[in-house]
C-alpha positions in Angstrom: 102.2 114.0 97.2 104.6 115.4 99.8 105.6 112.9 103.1 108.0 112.9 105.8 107.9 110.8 109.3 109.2 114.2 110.6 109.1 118.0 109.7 113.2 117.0 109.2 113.1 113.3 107.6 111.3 113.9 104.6 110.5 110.4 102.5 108.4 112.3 99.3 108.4 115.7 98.3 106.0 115.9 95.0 106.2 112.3 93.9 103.8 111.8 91.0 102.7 108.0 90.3 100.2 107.0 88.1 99.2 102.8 88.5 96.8 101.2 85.7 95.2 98.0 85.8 96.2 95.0 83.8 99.7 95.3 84.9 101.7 93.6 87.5 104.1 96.5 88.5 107.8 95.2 90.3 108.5 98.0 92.3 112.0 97.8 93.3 114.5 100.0 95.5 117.2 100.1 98.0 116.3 99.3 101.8 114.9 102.6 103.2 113.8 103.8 99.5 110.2 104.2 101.0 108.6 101.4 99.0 106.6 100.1 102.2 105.6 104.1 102.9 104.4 104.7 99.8 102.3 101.2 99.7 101.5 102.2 102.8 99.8 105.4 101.3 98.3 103.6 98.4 96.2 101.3 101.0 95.2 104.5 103.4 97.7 103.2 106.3 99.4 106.7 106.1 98.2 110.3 104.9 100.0 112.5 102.8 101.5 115.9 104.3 100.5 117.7 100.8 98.6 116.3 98.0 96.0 113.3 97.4 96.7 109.2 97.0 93.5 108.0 95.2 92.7 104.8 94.2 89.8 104.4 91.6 88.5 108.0 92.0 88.5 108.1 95.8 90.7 109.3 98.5 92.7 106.4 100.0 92.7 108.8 103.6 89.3 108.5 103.9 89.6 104.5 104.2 86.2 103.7 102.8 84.8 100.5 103.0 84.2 100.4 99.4 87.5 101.3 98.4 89.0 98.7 101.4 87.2 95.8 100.1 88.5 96.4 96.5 92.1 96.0 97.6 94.6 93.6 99.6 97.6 94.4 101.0 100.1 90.9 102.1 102.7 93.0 104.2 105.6 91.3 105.0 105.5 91.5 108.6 102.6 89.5 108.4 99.5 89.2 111.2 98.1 85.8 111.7 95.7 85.5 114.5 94.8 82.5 116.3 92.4 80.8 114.5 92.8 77.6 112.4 92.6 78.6 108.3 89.1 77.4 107.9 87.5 80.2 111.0 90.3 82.7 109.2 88.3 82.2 106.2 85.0 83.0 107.1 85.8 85.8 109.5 88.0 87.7 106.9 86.6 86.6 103.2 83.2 88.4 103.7 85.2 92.0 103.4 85.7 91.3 100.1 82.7 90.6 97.3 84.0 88.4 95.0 86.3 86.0 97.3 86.0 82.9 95.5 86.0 80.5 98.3 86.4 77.1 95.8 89.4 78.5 94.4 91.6 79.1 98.1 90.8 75.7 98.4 92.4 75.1 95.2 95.1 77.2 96.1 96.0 75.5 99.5 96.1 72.6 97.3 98.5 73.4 94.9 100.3 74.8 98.3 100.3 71.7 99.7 98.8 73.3 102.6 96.2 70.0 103.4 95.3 70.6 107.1 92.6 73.5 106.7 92.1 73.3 110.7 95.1 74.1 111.7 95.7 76.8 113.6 97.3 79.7 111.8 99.6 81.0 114.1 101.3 77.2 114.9 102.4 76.6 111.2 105.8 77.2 110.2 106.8 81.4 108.3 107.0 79.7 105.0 103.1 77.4 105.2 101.7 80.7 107.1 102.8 82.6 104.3 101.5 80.4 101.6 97.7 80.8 103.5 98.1 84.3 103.1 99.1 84.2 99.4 96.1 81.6 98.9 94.1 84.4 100.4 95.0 87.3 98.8 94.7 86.0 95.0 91.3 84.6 96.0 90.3 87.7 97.4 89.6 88.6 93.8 90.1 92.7 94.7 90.6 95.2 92.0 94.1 95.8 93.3 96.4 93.2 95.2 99.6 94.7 96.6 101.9 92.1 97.8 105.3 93.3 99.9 108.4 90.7 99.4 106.0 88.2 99.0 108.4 85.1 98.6 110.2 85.5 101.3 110.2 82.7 103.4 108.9 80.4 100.4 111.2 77.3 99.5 111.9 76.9 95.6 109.2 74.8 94.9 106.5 77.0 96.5 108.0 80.1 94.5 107.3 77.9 91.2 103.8 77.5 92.8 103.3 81.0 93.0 104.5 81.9 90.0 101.6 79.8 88.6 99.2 80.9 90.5 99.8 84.7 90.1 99.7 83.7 86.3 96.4 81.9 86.7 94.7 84.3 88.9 95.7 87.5 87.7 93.7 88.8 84.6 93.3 92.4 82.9 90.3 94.1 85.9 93.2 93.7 88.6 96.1 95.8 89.3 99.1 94.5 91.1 101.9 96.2 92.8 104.8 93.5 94.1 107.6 94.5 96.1 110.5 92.9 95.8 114.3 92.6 96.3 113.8 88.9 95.2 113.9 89.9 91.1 114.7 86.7 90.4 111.8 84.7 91.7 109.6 87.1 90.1 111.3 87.8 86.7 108.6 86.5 84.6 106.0 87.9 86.2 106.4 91.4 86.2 105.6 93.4 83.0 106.2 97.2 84.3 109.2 98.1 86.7 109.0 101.4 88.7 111.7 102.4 90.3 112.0 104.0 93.7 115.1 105.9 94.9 115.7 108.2 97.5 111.8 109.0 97.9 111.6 109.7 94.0 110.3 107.7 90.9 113.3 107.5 88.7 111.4 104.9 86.2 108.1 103.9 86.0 108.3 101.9 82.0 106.3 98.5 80.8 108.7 95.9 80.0 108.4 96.6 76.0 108.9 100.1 76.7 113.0 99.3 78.5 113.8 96.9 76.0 112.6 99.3 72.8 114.9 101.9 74.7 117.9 99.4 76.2 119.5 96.8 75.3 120.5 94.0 77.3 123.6 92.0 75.9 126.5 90.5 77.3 129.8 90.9 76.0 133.6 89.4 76.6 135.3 92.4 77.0 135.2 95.9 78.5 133.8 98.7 76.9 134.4 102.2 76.3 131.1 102.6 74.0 129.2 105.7 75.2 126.1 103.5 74.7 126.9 101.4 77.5 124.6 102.7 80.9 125.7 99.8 83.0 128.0 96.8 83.2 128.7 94.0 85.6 131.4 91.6 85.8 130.6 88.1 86.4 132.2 84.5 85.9 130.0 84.2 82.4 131.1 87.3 80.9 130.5 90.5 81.4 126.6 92.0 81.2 126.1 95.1 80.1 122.9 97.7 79.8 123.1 100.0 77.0 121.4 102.2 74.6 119.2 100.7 72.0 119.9 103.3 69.8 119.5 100.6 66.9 116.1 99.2 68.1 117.6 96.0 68.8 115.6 93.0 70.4 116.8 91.7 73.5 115.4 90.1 77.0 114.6 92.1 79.9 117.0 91.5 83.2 115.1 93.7 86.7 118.7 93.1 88.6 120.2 94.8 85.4 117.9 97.0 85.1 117.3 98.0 88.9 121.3 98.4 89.0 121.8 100.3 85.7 119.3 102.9 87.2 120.5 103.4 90.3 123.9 104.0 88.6 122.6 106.7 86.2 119.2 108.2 87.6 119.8 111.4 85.5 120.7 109.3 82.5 117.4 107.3 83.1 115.5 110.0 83.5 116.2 111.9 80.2 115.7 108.3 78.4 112.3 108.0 80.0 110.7 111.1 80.5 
């Protein structure tokens, strides 16, 4: 599909993306990469110029209600009306089927989020946020997009999220995180896709990198022509290379994320 804000500022021009379910997909770019337009797209906020977004057969333009109450979108500029969490729950929950009321309580639990009449729009960013995180993984939809969802949350809340997402998340859902926070969310992703400059430069499970790159850190500087990326840092030096050997190694996003920016043409031969 084809879209620009303006006949002039063109953010897509033939960007081809296929998403599957049973996978948590990082999707990681610069500010301005169009990550939020093309989530956007995906939940029927905006309409292509050219071509279709469709989301389990149908077209996300036509905003259907079946196709709305199969997915959740937490944006990060987040709307939280005045109502205390337990009125926010039954006005909202009955959009979506299979919103498993027992387990937001749960969730507010783990959250630490006790007070279930207070008003939403009094709490602090960070408890506001945790409601709406409770909300969307109860929500139970068939896809759960979440845009820099731990913003805002202290460490211990990330760790509870973490667990949650973990807990909650099983093979019929398909989730789409965006993230600059690669860190936080490390072991949750399994499939990175890549936007830059309003084109998909990667879209590759997490067994599919590593059985391509290698991640390895070395002492010294290199002038190997398997090396794709390196980075300097007080603990050595990190490096992203070519696993022309099939060795085994860890996944690092920041690595990765940086080592593609750096070489999109290189990236693109090793994963078309």
């Amino acid at each position: 599909m084809s879209f620009g804000y303006t006949k002039s500022r063109q953010i897509f021009k033939d960007l081809n993306l296929t998403l599957a379910s049973g996978h948590i997909y990082g999707l990681l770019g610069k500010n301005g990469a169009g990550k939020t337009t093309l989530l956007k797209h995906i939940t029927g906020l905006l309409f292509p110029m050219e071509g279709t977004v469709t989301v389990d057969g149908n077209d996300a333009a036509a905003r259907s209600a079946e196709t709305l109450g199969d997915i959740y979108f937490l944006q990060e500029e987040m709307y939280t009306p005045h109502l205390r969490i337990t009125d926010f729950e039954k006005a909202y929950a009955p959009f979506y089927e299979h919103f498993d009321h027992d387990k937001f309580g749960e969730y507010l639990q783990e959250f630490e989020v006790e007070n279930e009449r207070a008003y939403i729009d009094r709490l602090s960013h960070g408890q506001k946020k945790k409601v709406l995180i409770a909300f969307a993984i109860a929500s139970n939809t068939k896809m759960l997009i979440m845009d820099e969802p731990t913003n805002g949350l202290d460490i211990p809340s990330k760790s509870v999220f973490r667990k949650l997402m973990a807990a909650g998340i099983d093979d019929s859902r398909l989730v789409i995180i965006s993230t600059h926070q690669v860190r936080d969310l490390h072991s949750l992703i399994d499939t990175a896709t890549i936007l830059e400059k309003g084109k998909i430069i990667l879209n590759a499970s997490a067994a599919e990198i590593t059985d391509r790159l290698l991640f390895d850190a070395d002492n010294t500087k290199s002038d190997s022509d398997e090396i794709l990326y390196e980075e300097e840092t007080p603990r050595g030096i990190y490096q992203v290379k070519k696993n022309s050997r099939h060795l085994d190694s860890n996944l690092d996003l920041e690595l990765l994320f940086n080592a593609a920016i750096s070489n999109r043409e290189e990236f693109y031969n090793i994963f078309k």
